[in-house]
GUPA-524087 format. One record per residue (C-alpha): residue in three letters; x, y, z; residue number from 1. Coordinates in pm, 1 decimal, padded with zeros to 6 digits, always signed. Last residue first. Layout:
N
<rec><residuo>ALA</residuo><c1>X</c1><c2>Y</c2><c3>Z</c3><num>NUM</num></rec>
...
END
This chain:
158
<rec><residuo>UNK</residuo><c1>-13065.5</c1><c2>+00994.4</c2><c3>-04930.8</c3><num>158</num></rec>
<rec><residuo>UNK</residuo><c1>-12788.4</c1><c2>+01045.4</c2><c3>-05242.5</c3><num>157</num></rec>
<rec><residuo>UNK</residuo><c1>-12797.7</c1><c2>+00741.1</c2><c3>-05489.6</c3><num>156</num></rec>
<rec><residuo>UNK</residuo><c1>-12507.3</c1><c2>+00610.9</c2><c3>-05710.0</c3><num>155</num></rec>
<rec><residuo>UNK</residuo><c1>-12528.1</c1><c2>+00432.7</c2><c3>-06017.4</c3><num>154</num></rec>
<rec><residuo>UNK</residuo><c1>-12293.5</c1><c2>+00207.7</c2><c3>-06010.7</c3><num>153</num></rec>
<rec><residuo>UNK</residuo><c1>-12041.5</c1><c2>+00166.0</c2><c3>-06309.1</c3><num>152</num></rec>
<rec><residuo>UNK</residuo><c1>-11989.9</c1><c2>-00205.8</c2><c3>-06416.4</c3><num>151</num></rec>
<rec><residuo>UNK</residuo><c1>-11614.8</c1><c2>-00404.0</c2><c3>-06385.3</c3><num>150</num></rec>
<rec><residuo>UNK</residuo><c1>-11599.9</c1><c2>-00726.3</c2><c3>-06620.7</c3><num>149</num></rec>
<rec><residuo>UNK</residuo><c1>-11441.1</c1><c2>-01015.7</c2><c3>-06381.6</c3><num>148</num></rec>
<rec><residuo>UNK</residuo><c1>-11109.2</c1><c2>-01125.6</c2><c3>-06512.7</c3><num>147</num></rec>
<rec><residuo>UNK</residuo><c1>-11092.7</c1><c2>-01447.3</c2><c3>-06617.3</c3><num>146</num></rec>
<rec><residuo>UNK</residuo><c1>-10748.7</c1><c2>-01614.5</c2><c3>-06446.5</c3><num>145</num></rec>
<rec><residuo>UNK</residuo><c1>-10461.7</c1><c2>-01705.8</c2><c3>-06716.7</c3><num>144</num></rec>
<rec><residuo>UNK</residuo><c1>-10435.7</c1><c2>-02087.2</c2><c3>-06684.5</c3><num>143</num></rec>
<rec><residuo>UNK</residuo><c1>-10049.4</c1><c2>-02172.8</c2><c3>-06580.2</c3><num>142</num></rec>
<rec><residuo>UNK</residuo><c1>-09881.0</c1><c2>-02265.7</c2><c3>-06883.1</c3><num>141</num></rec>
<rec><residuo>UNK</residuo><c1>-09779.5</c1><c2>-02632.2</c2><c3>-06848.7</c3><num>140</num></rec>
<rec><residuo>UNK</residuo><c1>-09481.4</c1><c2>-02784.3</c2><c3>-06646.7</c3><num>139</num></rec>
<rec><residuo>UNK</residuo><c1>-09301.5</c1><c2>-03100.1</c2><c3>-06827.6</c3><num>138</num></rec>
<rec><residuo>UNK</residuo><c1>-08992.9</c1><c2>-02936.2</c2><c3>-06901.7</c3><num>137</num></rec>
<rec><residuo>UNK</residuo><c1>-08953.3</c1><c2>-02766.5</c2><c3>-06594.6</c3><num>136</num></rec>
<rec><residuo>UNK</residuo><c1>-08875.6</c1><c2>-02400.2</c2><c3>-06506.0</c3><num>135</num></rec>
<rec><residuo>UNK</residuo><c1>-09131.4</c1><c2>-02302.0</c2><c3>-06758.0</c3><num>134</num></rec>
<rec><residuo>UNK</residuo><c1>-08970.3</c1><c2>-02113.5</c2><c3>-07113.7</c3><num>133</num></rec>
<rec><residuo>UNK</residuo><c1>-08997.0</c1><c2>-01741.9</c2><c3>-07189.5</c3><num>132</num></rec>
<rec><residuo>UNK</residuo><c1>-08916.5</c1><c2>-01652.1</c2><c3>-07511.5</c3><num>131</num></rec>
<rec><residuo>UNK</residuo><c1>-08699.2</c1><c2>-01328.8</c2><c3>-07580.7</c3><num>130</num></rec>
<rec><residuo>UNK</residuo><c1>-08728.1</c1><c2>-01314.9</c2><c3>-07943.2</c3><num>129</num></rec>
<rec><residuo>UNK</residuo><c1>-08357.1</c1><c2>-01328.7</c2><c3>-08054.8</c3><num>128</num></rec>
<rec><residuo>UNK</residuo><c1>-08353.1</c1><c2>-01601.2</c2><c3>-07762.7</c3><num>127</num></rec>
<rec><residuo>UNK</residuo><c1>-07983.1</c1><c2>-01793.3</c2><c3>-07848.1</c3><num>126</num></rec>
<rec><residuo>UNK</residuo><c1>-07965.2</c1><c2>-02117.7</c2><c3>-07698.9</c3><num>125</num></rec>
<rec><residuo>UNK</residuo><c1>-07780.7</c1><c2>-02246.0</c2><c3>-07442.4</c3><num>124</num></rec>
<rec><residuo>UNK</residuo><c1>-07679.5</c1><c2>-02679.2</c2><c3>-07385.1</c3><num>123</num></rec>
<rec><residuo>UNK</residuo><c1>-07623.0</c1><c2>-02799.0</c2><c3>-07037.2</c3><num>122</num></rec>
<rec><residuo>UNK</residuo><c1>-07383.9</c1><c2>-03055.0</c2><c3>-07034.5</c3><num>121</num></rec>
<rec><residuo>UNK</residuo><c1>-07382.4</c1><c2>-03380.7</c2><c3>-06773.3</c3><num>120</num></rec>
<rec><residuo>UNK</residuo><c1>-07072.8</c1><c2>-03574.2</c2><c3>-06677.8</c3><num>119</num></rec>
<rec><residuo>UNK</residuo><c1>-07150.9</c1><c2>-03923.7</c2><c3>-06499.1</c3><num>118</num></rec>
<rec><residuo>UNK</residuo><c1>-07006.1</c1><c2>-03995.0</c2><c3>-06190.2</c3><num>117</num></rec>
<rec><residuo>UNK</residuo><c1>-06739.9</c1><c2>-04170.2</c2><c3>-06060.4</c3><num>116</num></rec>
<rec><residuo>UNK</residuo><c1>-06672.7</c1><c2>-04310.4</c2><c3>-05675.8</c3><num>115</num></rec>
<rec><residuo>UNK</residuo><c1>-06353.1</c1><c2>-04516.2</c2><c3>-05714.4</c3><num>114</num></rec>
<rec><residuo>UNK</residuo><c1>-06317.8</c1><c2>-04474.8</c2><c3>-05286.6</c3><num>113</num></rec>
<rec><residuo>UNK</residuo><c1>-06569.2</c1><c2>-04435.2</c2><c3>-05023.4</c3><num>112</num></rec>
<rec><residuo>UNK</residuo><c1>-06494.2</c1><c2>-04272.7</c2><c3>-04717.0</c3><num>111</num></rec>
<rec><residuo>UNK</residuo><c1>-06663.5</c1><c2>-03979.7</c2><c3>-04846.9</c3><num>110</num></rec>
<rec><residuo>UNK</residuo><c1>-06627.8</c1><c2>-03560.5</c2><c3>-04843.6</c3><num>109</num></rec>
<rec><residuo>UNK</residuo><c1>-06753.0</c1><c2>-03455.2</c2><c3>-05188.8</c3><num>108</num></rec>
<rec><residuo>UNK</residuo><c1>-06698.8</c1><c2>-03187.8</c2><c3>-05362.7</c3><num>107</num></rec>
<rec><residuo>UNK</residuo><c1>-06961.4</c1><c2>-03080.7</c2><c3>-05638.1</c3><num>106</num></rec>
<rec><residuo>UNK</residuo><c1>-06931.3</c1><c2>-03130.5</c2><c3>-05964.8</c3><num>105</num></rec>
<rec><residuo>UNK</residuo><c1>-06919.6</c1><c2>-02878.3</c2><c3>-06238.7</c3><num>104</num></rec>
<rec><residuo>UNK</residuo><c1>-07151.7</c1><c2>-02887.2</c2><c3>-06531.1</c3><num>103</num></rec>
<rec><residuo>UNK</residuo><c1>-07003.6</c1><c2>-02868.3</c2><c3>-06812.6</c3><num>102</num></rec>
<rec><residuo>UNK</residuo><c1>-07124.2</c1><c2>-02554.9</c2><c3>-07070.3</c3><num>101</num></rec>
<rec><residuo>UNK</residuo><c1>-07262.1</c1><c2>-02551.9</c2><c3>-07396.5</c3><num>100</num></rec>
<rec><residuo>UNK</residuo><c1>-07237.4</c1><c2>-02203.1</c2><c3>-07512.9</c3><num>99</num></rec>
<rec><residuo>UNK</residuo><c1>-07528.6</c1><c2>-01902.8</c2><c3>-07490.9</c3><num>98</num></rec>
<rec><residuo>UNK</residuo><c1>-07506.1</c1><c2>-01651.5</c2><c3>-07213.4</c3><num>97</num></rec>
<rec><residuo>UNK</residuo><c1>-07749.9</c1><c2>-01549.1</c2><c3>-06986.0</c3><num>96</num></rec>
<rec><residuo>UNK</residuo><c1>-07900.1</c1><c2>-01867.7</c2><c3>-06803.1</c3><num>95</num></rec>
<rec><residuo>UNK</residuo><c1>-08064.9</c1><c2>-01832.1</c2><c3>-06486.7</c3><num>94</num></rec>
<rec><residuo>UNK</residuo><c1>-08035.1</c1><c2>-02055.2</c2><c3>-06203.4</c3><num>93</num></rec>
<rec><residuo>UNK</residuo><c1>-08208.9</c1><c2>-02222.9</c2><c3>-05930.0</c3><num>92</num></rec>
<rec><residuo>UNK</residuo><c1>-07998.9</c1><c2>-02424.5</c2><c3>-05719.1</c3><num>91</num></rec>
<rec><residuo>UNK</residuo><c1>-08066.4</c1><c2>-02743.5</c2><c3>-05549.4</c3><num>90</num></rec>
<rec><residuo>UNK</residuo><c1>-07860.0</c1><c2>-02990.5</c2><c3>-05280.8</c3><num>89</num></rec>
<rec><residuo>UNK</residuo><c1>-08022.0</c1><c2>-03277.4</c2><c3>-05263.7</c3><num>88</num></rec>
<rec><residuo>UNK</residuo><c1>-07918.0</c1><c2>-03589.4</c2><c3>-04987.9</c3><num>87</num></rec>
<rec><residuo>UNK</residuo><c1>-08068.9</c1><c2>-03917.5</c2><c3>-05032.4</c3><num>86</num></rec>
<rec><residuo>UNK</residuo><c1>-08064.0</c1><c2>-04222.6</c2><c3>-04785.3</c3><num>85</num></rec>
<rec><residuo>UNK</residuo><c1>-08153.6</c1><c2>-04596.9</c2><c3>-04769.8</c3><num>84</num></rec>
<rec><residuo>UNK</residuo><c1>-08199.1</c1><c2>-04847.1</c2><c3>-04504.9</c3><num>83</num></rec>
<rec><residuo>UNK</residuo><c1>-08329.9</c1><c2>-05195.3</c2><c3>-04559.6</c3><num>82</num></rec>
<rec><residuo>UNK</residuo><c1>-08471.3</c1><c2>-05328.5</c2><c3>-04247.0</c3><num>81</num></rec>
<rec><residuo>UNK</residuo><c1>-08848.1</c1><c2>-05413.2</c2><c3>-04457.4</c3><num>80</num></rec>
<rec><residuo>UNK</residuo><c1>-08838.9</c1><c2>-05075.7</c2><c3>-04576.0</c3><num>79</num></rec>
<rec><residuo>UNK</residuo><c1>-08609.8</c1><c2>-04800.0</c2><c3>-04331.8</c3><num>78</num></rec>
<rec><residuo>UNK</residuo><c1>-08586.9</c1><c2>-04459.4</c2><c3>-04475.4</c3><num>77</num></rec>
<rec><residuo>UNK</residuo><c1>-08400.7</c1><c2>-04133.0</c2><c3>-04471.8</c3><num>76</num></rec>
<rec><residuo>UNK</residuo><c1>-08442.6</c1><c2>-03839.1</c2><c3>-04684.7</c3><num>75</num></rec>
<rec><residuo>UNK</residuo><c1>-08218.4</c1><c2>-03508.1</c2><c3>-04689.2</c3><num>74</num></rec>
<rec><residuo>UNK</residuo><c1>-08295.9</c1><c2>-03170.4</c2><c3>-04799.7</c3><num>73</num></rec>
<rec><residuo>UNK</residuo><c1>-08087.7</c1><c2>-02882.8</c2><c3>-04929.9</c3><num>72</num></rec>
<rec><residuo>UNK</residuo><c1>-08137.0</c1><c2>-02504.7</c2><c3>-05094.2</c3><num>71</num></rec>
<rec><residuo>UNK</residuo><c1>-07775.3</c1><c2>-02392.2</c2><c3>-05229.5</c3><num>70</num></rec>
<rec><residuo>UNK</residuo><c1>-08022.6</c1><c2>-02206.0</c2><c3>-05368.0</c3><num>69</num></rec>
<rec><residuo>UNK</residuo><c1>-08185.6</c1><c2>-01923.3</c2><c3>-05552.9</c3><num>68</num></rec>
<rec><residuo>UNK</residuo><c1>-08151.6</c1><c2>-01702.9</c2><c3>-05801.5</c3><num>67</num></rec>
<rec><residuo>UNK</residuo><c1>-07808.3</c1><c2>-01780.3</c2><c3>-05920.4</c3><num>66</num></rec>
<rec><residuo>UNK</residuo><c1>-07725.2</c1><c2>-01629.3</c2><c3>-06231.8</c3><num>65</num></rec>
<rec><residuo>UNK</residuo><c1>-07507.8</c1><c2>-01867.0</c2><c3>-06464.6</c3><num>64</num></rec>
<rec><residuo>UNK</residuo><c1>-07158.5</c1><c2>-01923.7</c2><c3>-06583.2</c3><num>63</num></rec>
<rec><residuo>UNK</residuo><c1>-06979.6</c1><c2>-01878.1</c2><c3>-06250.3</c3><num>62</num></rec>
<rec><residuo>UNK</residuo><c1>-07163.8</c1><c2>-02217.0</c2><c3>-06082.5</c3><num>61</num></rec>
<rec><residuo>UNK</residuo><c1>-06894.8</c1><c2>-02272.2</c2><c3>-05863.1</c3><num>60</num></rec>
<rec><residuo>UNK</residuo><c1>-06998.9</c1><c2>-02584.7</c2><c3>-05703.9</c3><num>59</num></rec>
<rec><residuo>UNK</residuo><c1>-07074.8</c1><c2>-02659.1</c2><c3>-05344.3</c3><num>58</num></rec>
<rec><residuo>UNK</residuo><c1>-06833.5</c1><c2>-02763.3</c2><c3>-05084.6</c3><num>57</num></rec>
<rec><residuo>UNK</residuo><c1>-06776.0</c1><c2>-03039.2</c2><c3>-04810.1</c3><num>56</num></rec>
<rec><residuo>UNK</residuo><c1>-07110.9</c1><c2>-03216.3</c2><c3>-04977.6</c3><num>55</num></rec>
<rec><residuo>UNK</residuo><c1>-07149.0</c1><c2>-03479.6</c2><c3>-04760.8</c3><num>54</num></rec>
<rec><residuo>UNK</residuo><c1>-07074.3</c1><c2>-03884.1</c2><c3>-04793.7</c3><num>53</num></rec>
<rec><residuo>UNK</residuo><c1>-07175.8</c1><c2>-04249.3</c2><c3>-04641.2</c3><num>52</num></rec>
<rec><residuo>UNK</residuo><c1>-07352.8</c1><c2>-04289.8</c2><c3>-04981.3</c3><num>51</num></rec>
<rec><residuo>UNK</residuo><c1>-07692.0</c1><c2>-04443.6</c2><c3>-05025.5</c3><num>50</num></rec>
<rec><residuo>UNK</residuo><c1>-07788.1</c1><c2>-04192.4</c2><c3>-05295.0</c3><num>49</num></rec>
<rec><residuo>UNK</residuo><c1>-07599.6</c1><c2>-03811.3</c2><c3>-05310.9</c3><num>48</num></rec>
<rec><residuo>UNK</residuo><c1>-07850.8</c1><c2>-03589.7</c2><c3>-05520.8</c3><num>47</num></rec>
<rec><residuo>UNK</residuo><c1>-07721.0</c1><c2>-03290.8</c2><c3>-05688.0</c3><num>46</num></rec>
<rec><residuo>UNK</residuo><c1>-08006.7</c1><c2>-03055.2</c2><c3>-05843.3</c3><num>45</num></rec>
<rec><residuo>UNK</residuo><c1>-07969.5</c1><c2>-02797.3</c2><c3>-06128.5</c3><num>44</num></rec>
<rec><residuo>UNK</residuo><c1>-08331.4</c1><c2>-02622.5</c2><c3>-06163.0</c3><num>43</num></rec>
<rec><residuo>UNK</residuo><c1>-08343.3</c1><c2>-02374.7</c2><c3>-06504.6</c3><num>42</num></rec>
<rec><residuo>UNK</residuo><c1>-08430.6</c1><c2>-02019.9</c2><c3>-06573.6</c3><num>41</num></rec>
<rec><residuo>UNK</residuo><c1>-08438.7</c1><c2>-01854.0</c2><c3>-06894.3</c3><num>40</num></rec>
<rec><residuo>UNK</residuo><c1>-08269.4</c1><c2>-01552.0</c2><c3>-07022.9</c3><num>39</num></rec>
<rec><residuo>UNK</residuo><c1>-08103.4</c1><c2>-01804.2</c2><c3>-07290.2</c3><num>38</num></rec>
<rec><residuo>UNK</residuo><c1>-08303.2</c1><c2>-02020.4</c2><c3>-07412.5</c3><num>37</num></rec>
<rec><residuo>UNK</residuo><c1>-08300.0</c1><c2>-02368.3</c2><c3>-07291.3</c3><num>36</num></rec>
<rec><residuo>UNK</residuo><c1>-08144.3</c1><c2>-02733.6</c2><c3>-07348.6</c3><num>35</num></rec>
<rec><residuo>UNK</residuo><c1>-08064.1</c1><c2>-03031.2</c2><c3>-07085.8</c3><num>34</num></rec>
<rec><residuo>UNK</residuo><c1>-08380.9</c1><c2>-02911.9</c2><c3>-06851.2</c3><num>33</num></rec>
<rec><residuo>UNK</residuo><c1>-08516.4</c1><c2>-02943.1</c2><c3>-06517.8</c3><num>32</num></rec>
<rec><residuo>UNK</residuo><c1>-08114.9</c1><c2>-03069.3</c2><c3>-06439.0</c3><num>31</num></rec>
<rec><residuo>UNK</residuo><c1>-08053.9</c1><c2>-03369.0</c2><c3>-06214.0</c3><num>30</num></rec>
<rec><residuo>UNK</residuo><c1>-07706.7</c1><c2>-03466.2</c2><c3>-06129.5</c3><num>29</num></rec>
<rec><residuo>UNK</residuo><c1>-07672.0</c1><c2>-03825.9</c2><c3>-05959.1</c3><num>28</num></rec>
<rec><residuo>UNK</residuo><c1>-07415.9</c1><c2>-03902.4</c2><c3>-05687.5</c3><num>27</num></rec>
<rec><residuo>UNK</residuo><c1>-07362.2</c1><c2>-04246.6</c2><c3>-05669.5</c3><num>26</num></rec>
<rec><residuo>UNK</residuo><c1>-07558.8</c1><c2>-04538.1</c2><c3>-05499.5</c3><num>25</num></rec>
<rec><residuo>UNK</residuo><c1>-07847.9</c1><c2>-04723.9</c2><c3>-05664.6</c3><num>24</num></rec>
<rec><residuo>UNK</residuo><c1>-07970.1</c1><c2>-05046.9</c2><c3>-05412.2</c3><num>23</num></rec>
<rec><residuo>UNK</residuo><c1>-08006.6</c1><c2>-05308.0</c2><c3>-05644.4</c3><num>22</num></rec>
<rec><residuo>UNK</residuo><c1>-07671.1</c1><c2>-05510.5</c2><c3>-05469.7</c3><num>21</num></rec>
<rec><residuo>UNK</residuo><c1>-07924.6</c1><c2>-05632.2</c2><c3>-05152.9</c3><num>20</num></rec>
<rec><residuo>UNK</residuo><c1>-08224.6</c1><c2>-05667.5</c2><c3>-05419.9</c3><num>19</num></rec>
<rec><residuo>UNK</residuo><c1>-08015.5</c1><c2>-05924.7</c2><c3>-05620.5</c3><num>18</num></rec>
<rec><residuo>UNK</residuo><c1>-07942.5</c1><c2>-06111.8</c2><c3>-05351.6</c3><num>17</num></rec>
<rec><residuo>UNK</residuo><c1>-08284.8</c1><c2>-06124.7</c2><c3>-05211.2</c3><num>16</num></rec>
<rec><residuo>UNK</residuo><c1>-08385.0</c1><c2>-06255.6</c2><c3>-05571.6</c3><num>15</num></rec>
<rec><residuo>UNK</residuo><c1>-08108.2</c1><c2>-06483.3</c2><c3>-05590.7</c3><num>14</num></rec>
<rec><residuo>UNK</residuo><c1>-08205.0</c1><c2>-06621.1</c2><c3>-05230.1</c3><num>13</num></rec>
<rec><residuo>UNK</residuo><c1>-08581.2</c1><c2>-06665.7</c2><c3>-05320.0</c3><num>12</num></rec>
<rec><residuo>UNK</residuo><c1>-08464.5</c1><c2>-06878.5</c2><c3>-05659.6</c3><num>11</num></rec>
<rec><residuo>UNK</residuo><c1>-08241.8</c1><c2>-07085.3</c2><c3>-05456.5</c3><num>10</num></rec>
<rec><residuo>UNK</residuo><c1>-08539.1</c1><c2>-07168.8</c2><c3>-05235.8</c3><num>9</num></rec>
<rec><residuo>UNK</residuo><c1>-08821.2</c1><c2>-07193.0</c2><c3>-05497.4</c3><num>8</num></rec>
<rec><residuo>UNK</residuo><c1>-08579.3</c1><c2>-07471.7</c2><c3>-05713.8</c3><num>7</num></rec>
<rec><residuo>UNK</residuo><c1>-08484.3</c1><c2>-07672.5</c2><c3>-05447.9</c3><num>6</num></rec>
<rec><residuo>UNK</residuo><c1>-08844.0</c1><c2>-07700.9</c2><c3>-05327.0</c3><num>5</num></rec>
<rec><residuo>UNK</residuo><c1>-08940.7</c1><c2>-07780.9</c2><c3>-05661.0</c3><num>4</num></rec>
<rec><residuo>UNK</residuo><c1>-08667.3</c1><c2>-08046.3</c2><c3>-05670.2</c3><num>3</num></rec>
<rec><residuo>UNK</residuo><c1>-08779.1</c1><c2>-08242.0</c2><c3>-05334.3</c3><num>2</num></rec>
<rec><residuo>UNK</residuo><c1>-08597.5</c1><c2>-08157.9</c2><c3>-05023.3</c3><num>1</num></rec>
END
């Protein structure tokens, strides 16, 4: 083999290396928002990536209102005979005390062992005047709808 050949072929098995190891795995917690008003909903989602693992039981989430959830999906896919996998579990909750709270974790049953994760805080504002915040950050105002101006008919008798 010449040297450029050398060269393309260990550089093509460092980059299939490196995409074998790139594959994220954990358990991520997502939150629509890291700071809100109190009286205003926000999404808490736990996502399990690329882990042999279930959620045995969800978290107590005593501090908040739940208005909807545990709601789960899963994803499964197969690229190039790469598999990967994510499992969500989602809540909707309200917020309707102020404090900075922990989030709790969720517990897993896994196979795995010295799985961490990453703490996450939720931080809750007073509202002295009641604003109302969207579920997600990034959401915009919905458009308020024109309303059509209402005429009197004149009504005629045959």
């Amino acid at each position: 083999m010449s040297g450029m050949k050398k060269f393309v072929f260990v550089l093509f098995i460092v980059f299939s290396m490196n995409s074998l190891f790139s594959q994220d795995k954990g358990l991520e917690i997502i939150l629509s928002q890291d700071t809100i008003l109190v009286g205003n909903r926000f999404e808490l989602s736990y996502k399990i990536k690329n882990l042999d693992a279930r959620i045995k039981e969800t978290p107590e989430l005593l501090n908040f209102k739940l208005l909807s959830g545990p709601n789960q999906s899963s994803q499964m896919s197969i690229l190039n005979g790469e598999m990967s996998r994510e499992i969500s579990l989602s809540f909707i909750l309200l917020a309707e005390e102020e404090g900075v709270y922990e989030l709790p974790m969720p517990i897993l049953e896994s196979n795995e062992e010295g799985l961490e994760f990453e703490k996450k805080y939720l931080v809750v504002l007073p509202n002295p005047d009641n604003i109302r915040q969207p579920l997600h950050k990034d959401d915009k105002e919905l458009p308020t709808v024109p309303q059509k101006k209402k005429t009197k008919r004149k009504l005629y008798r045959i």
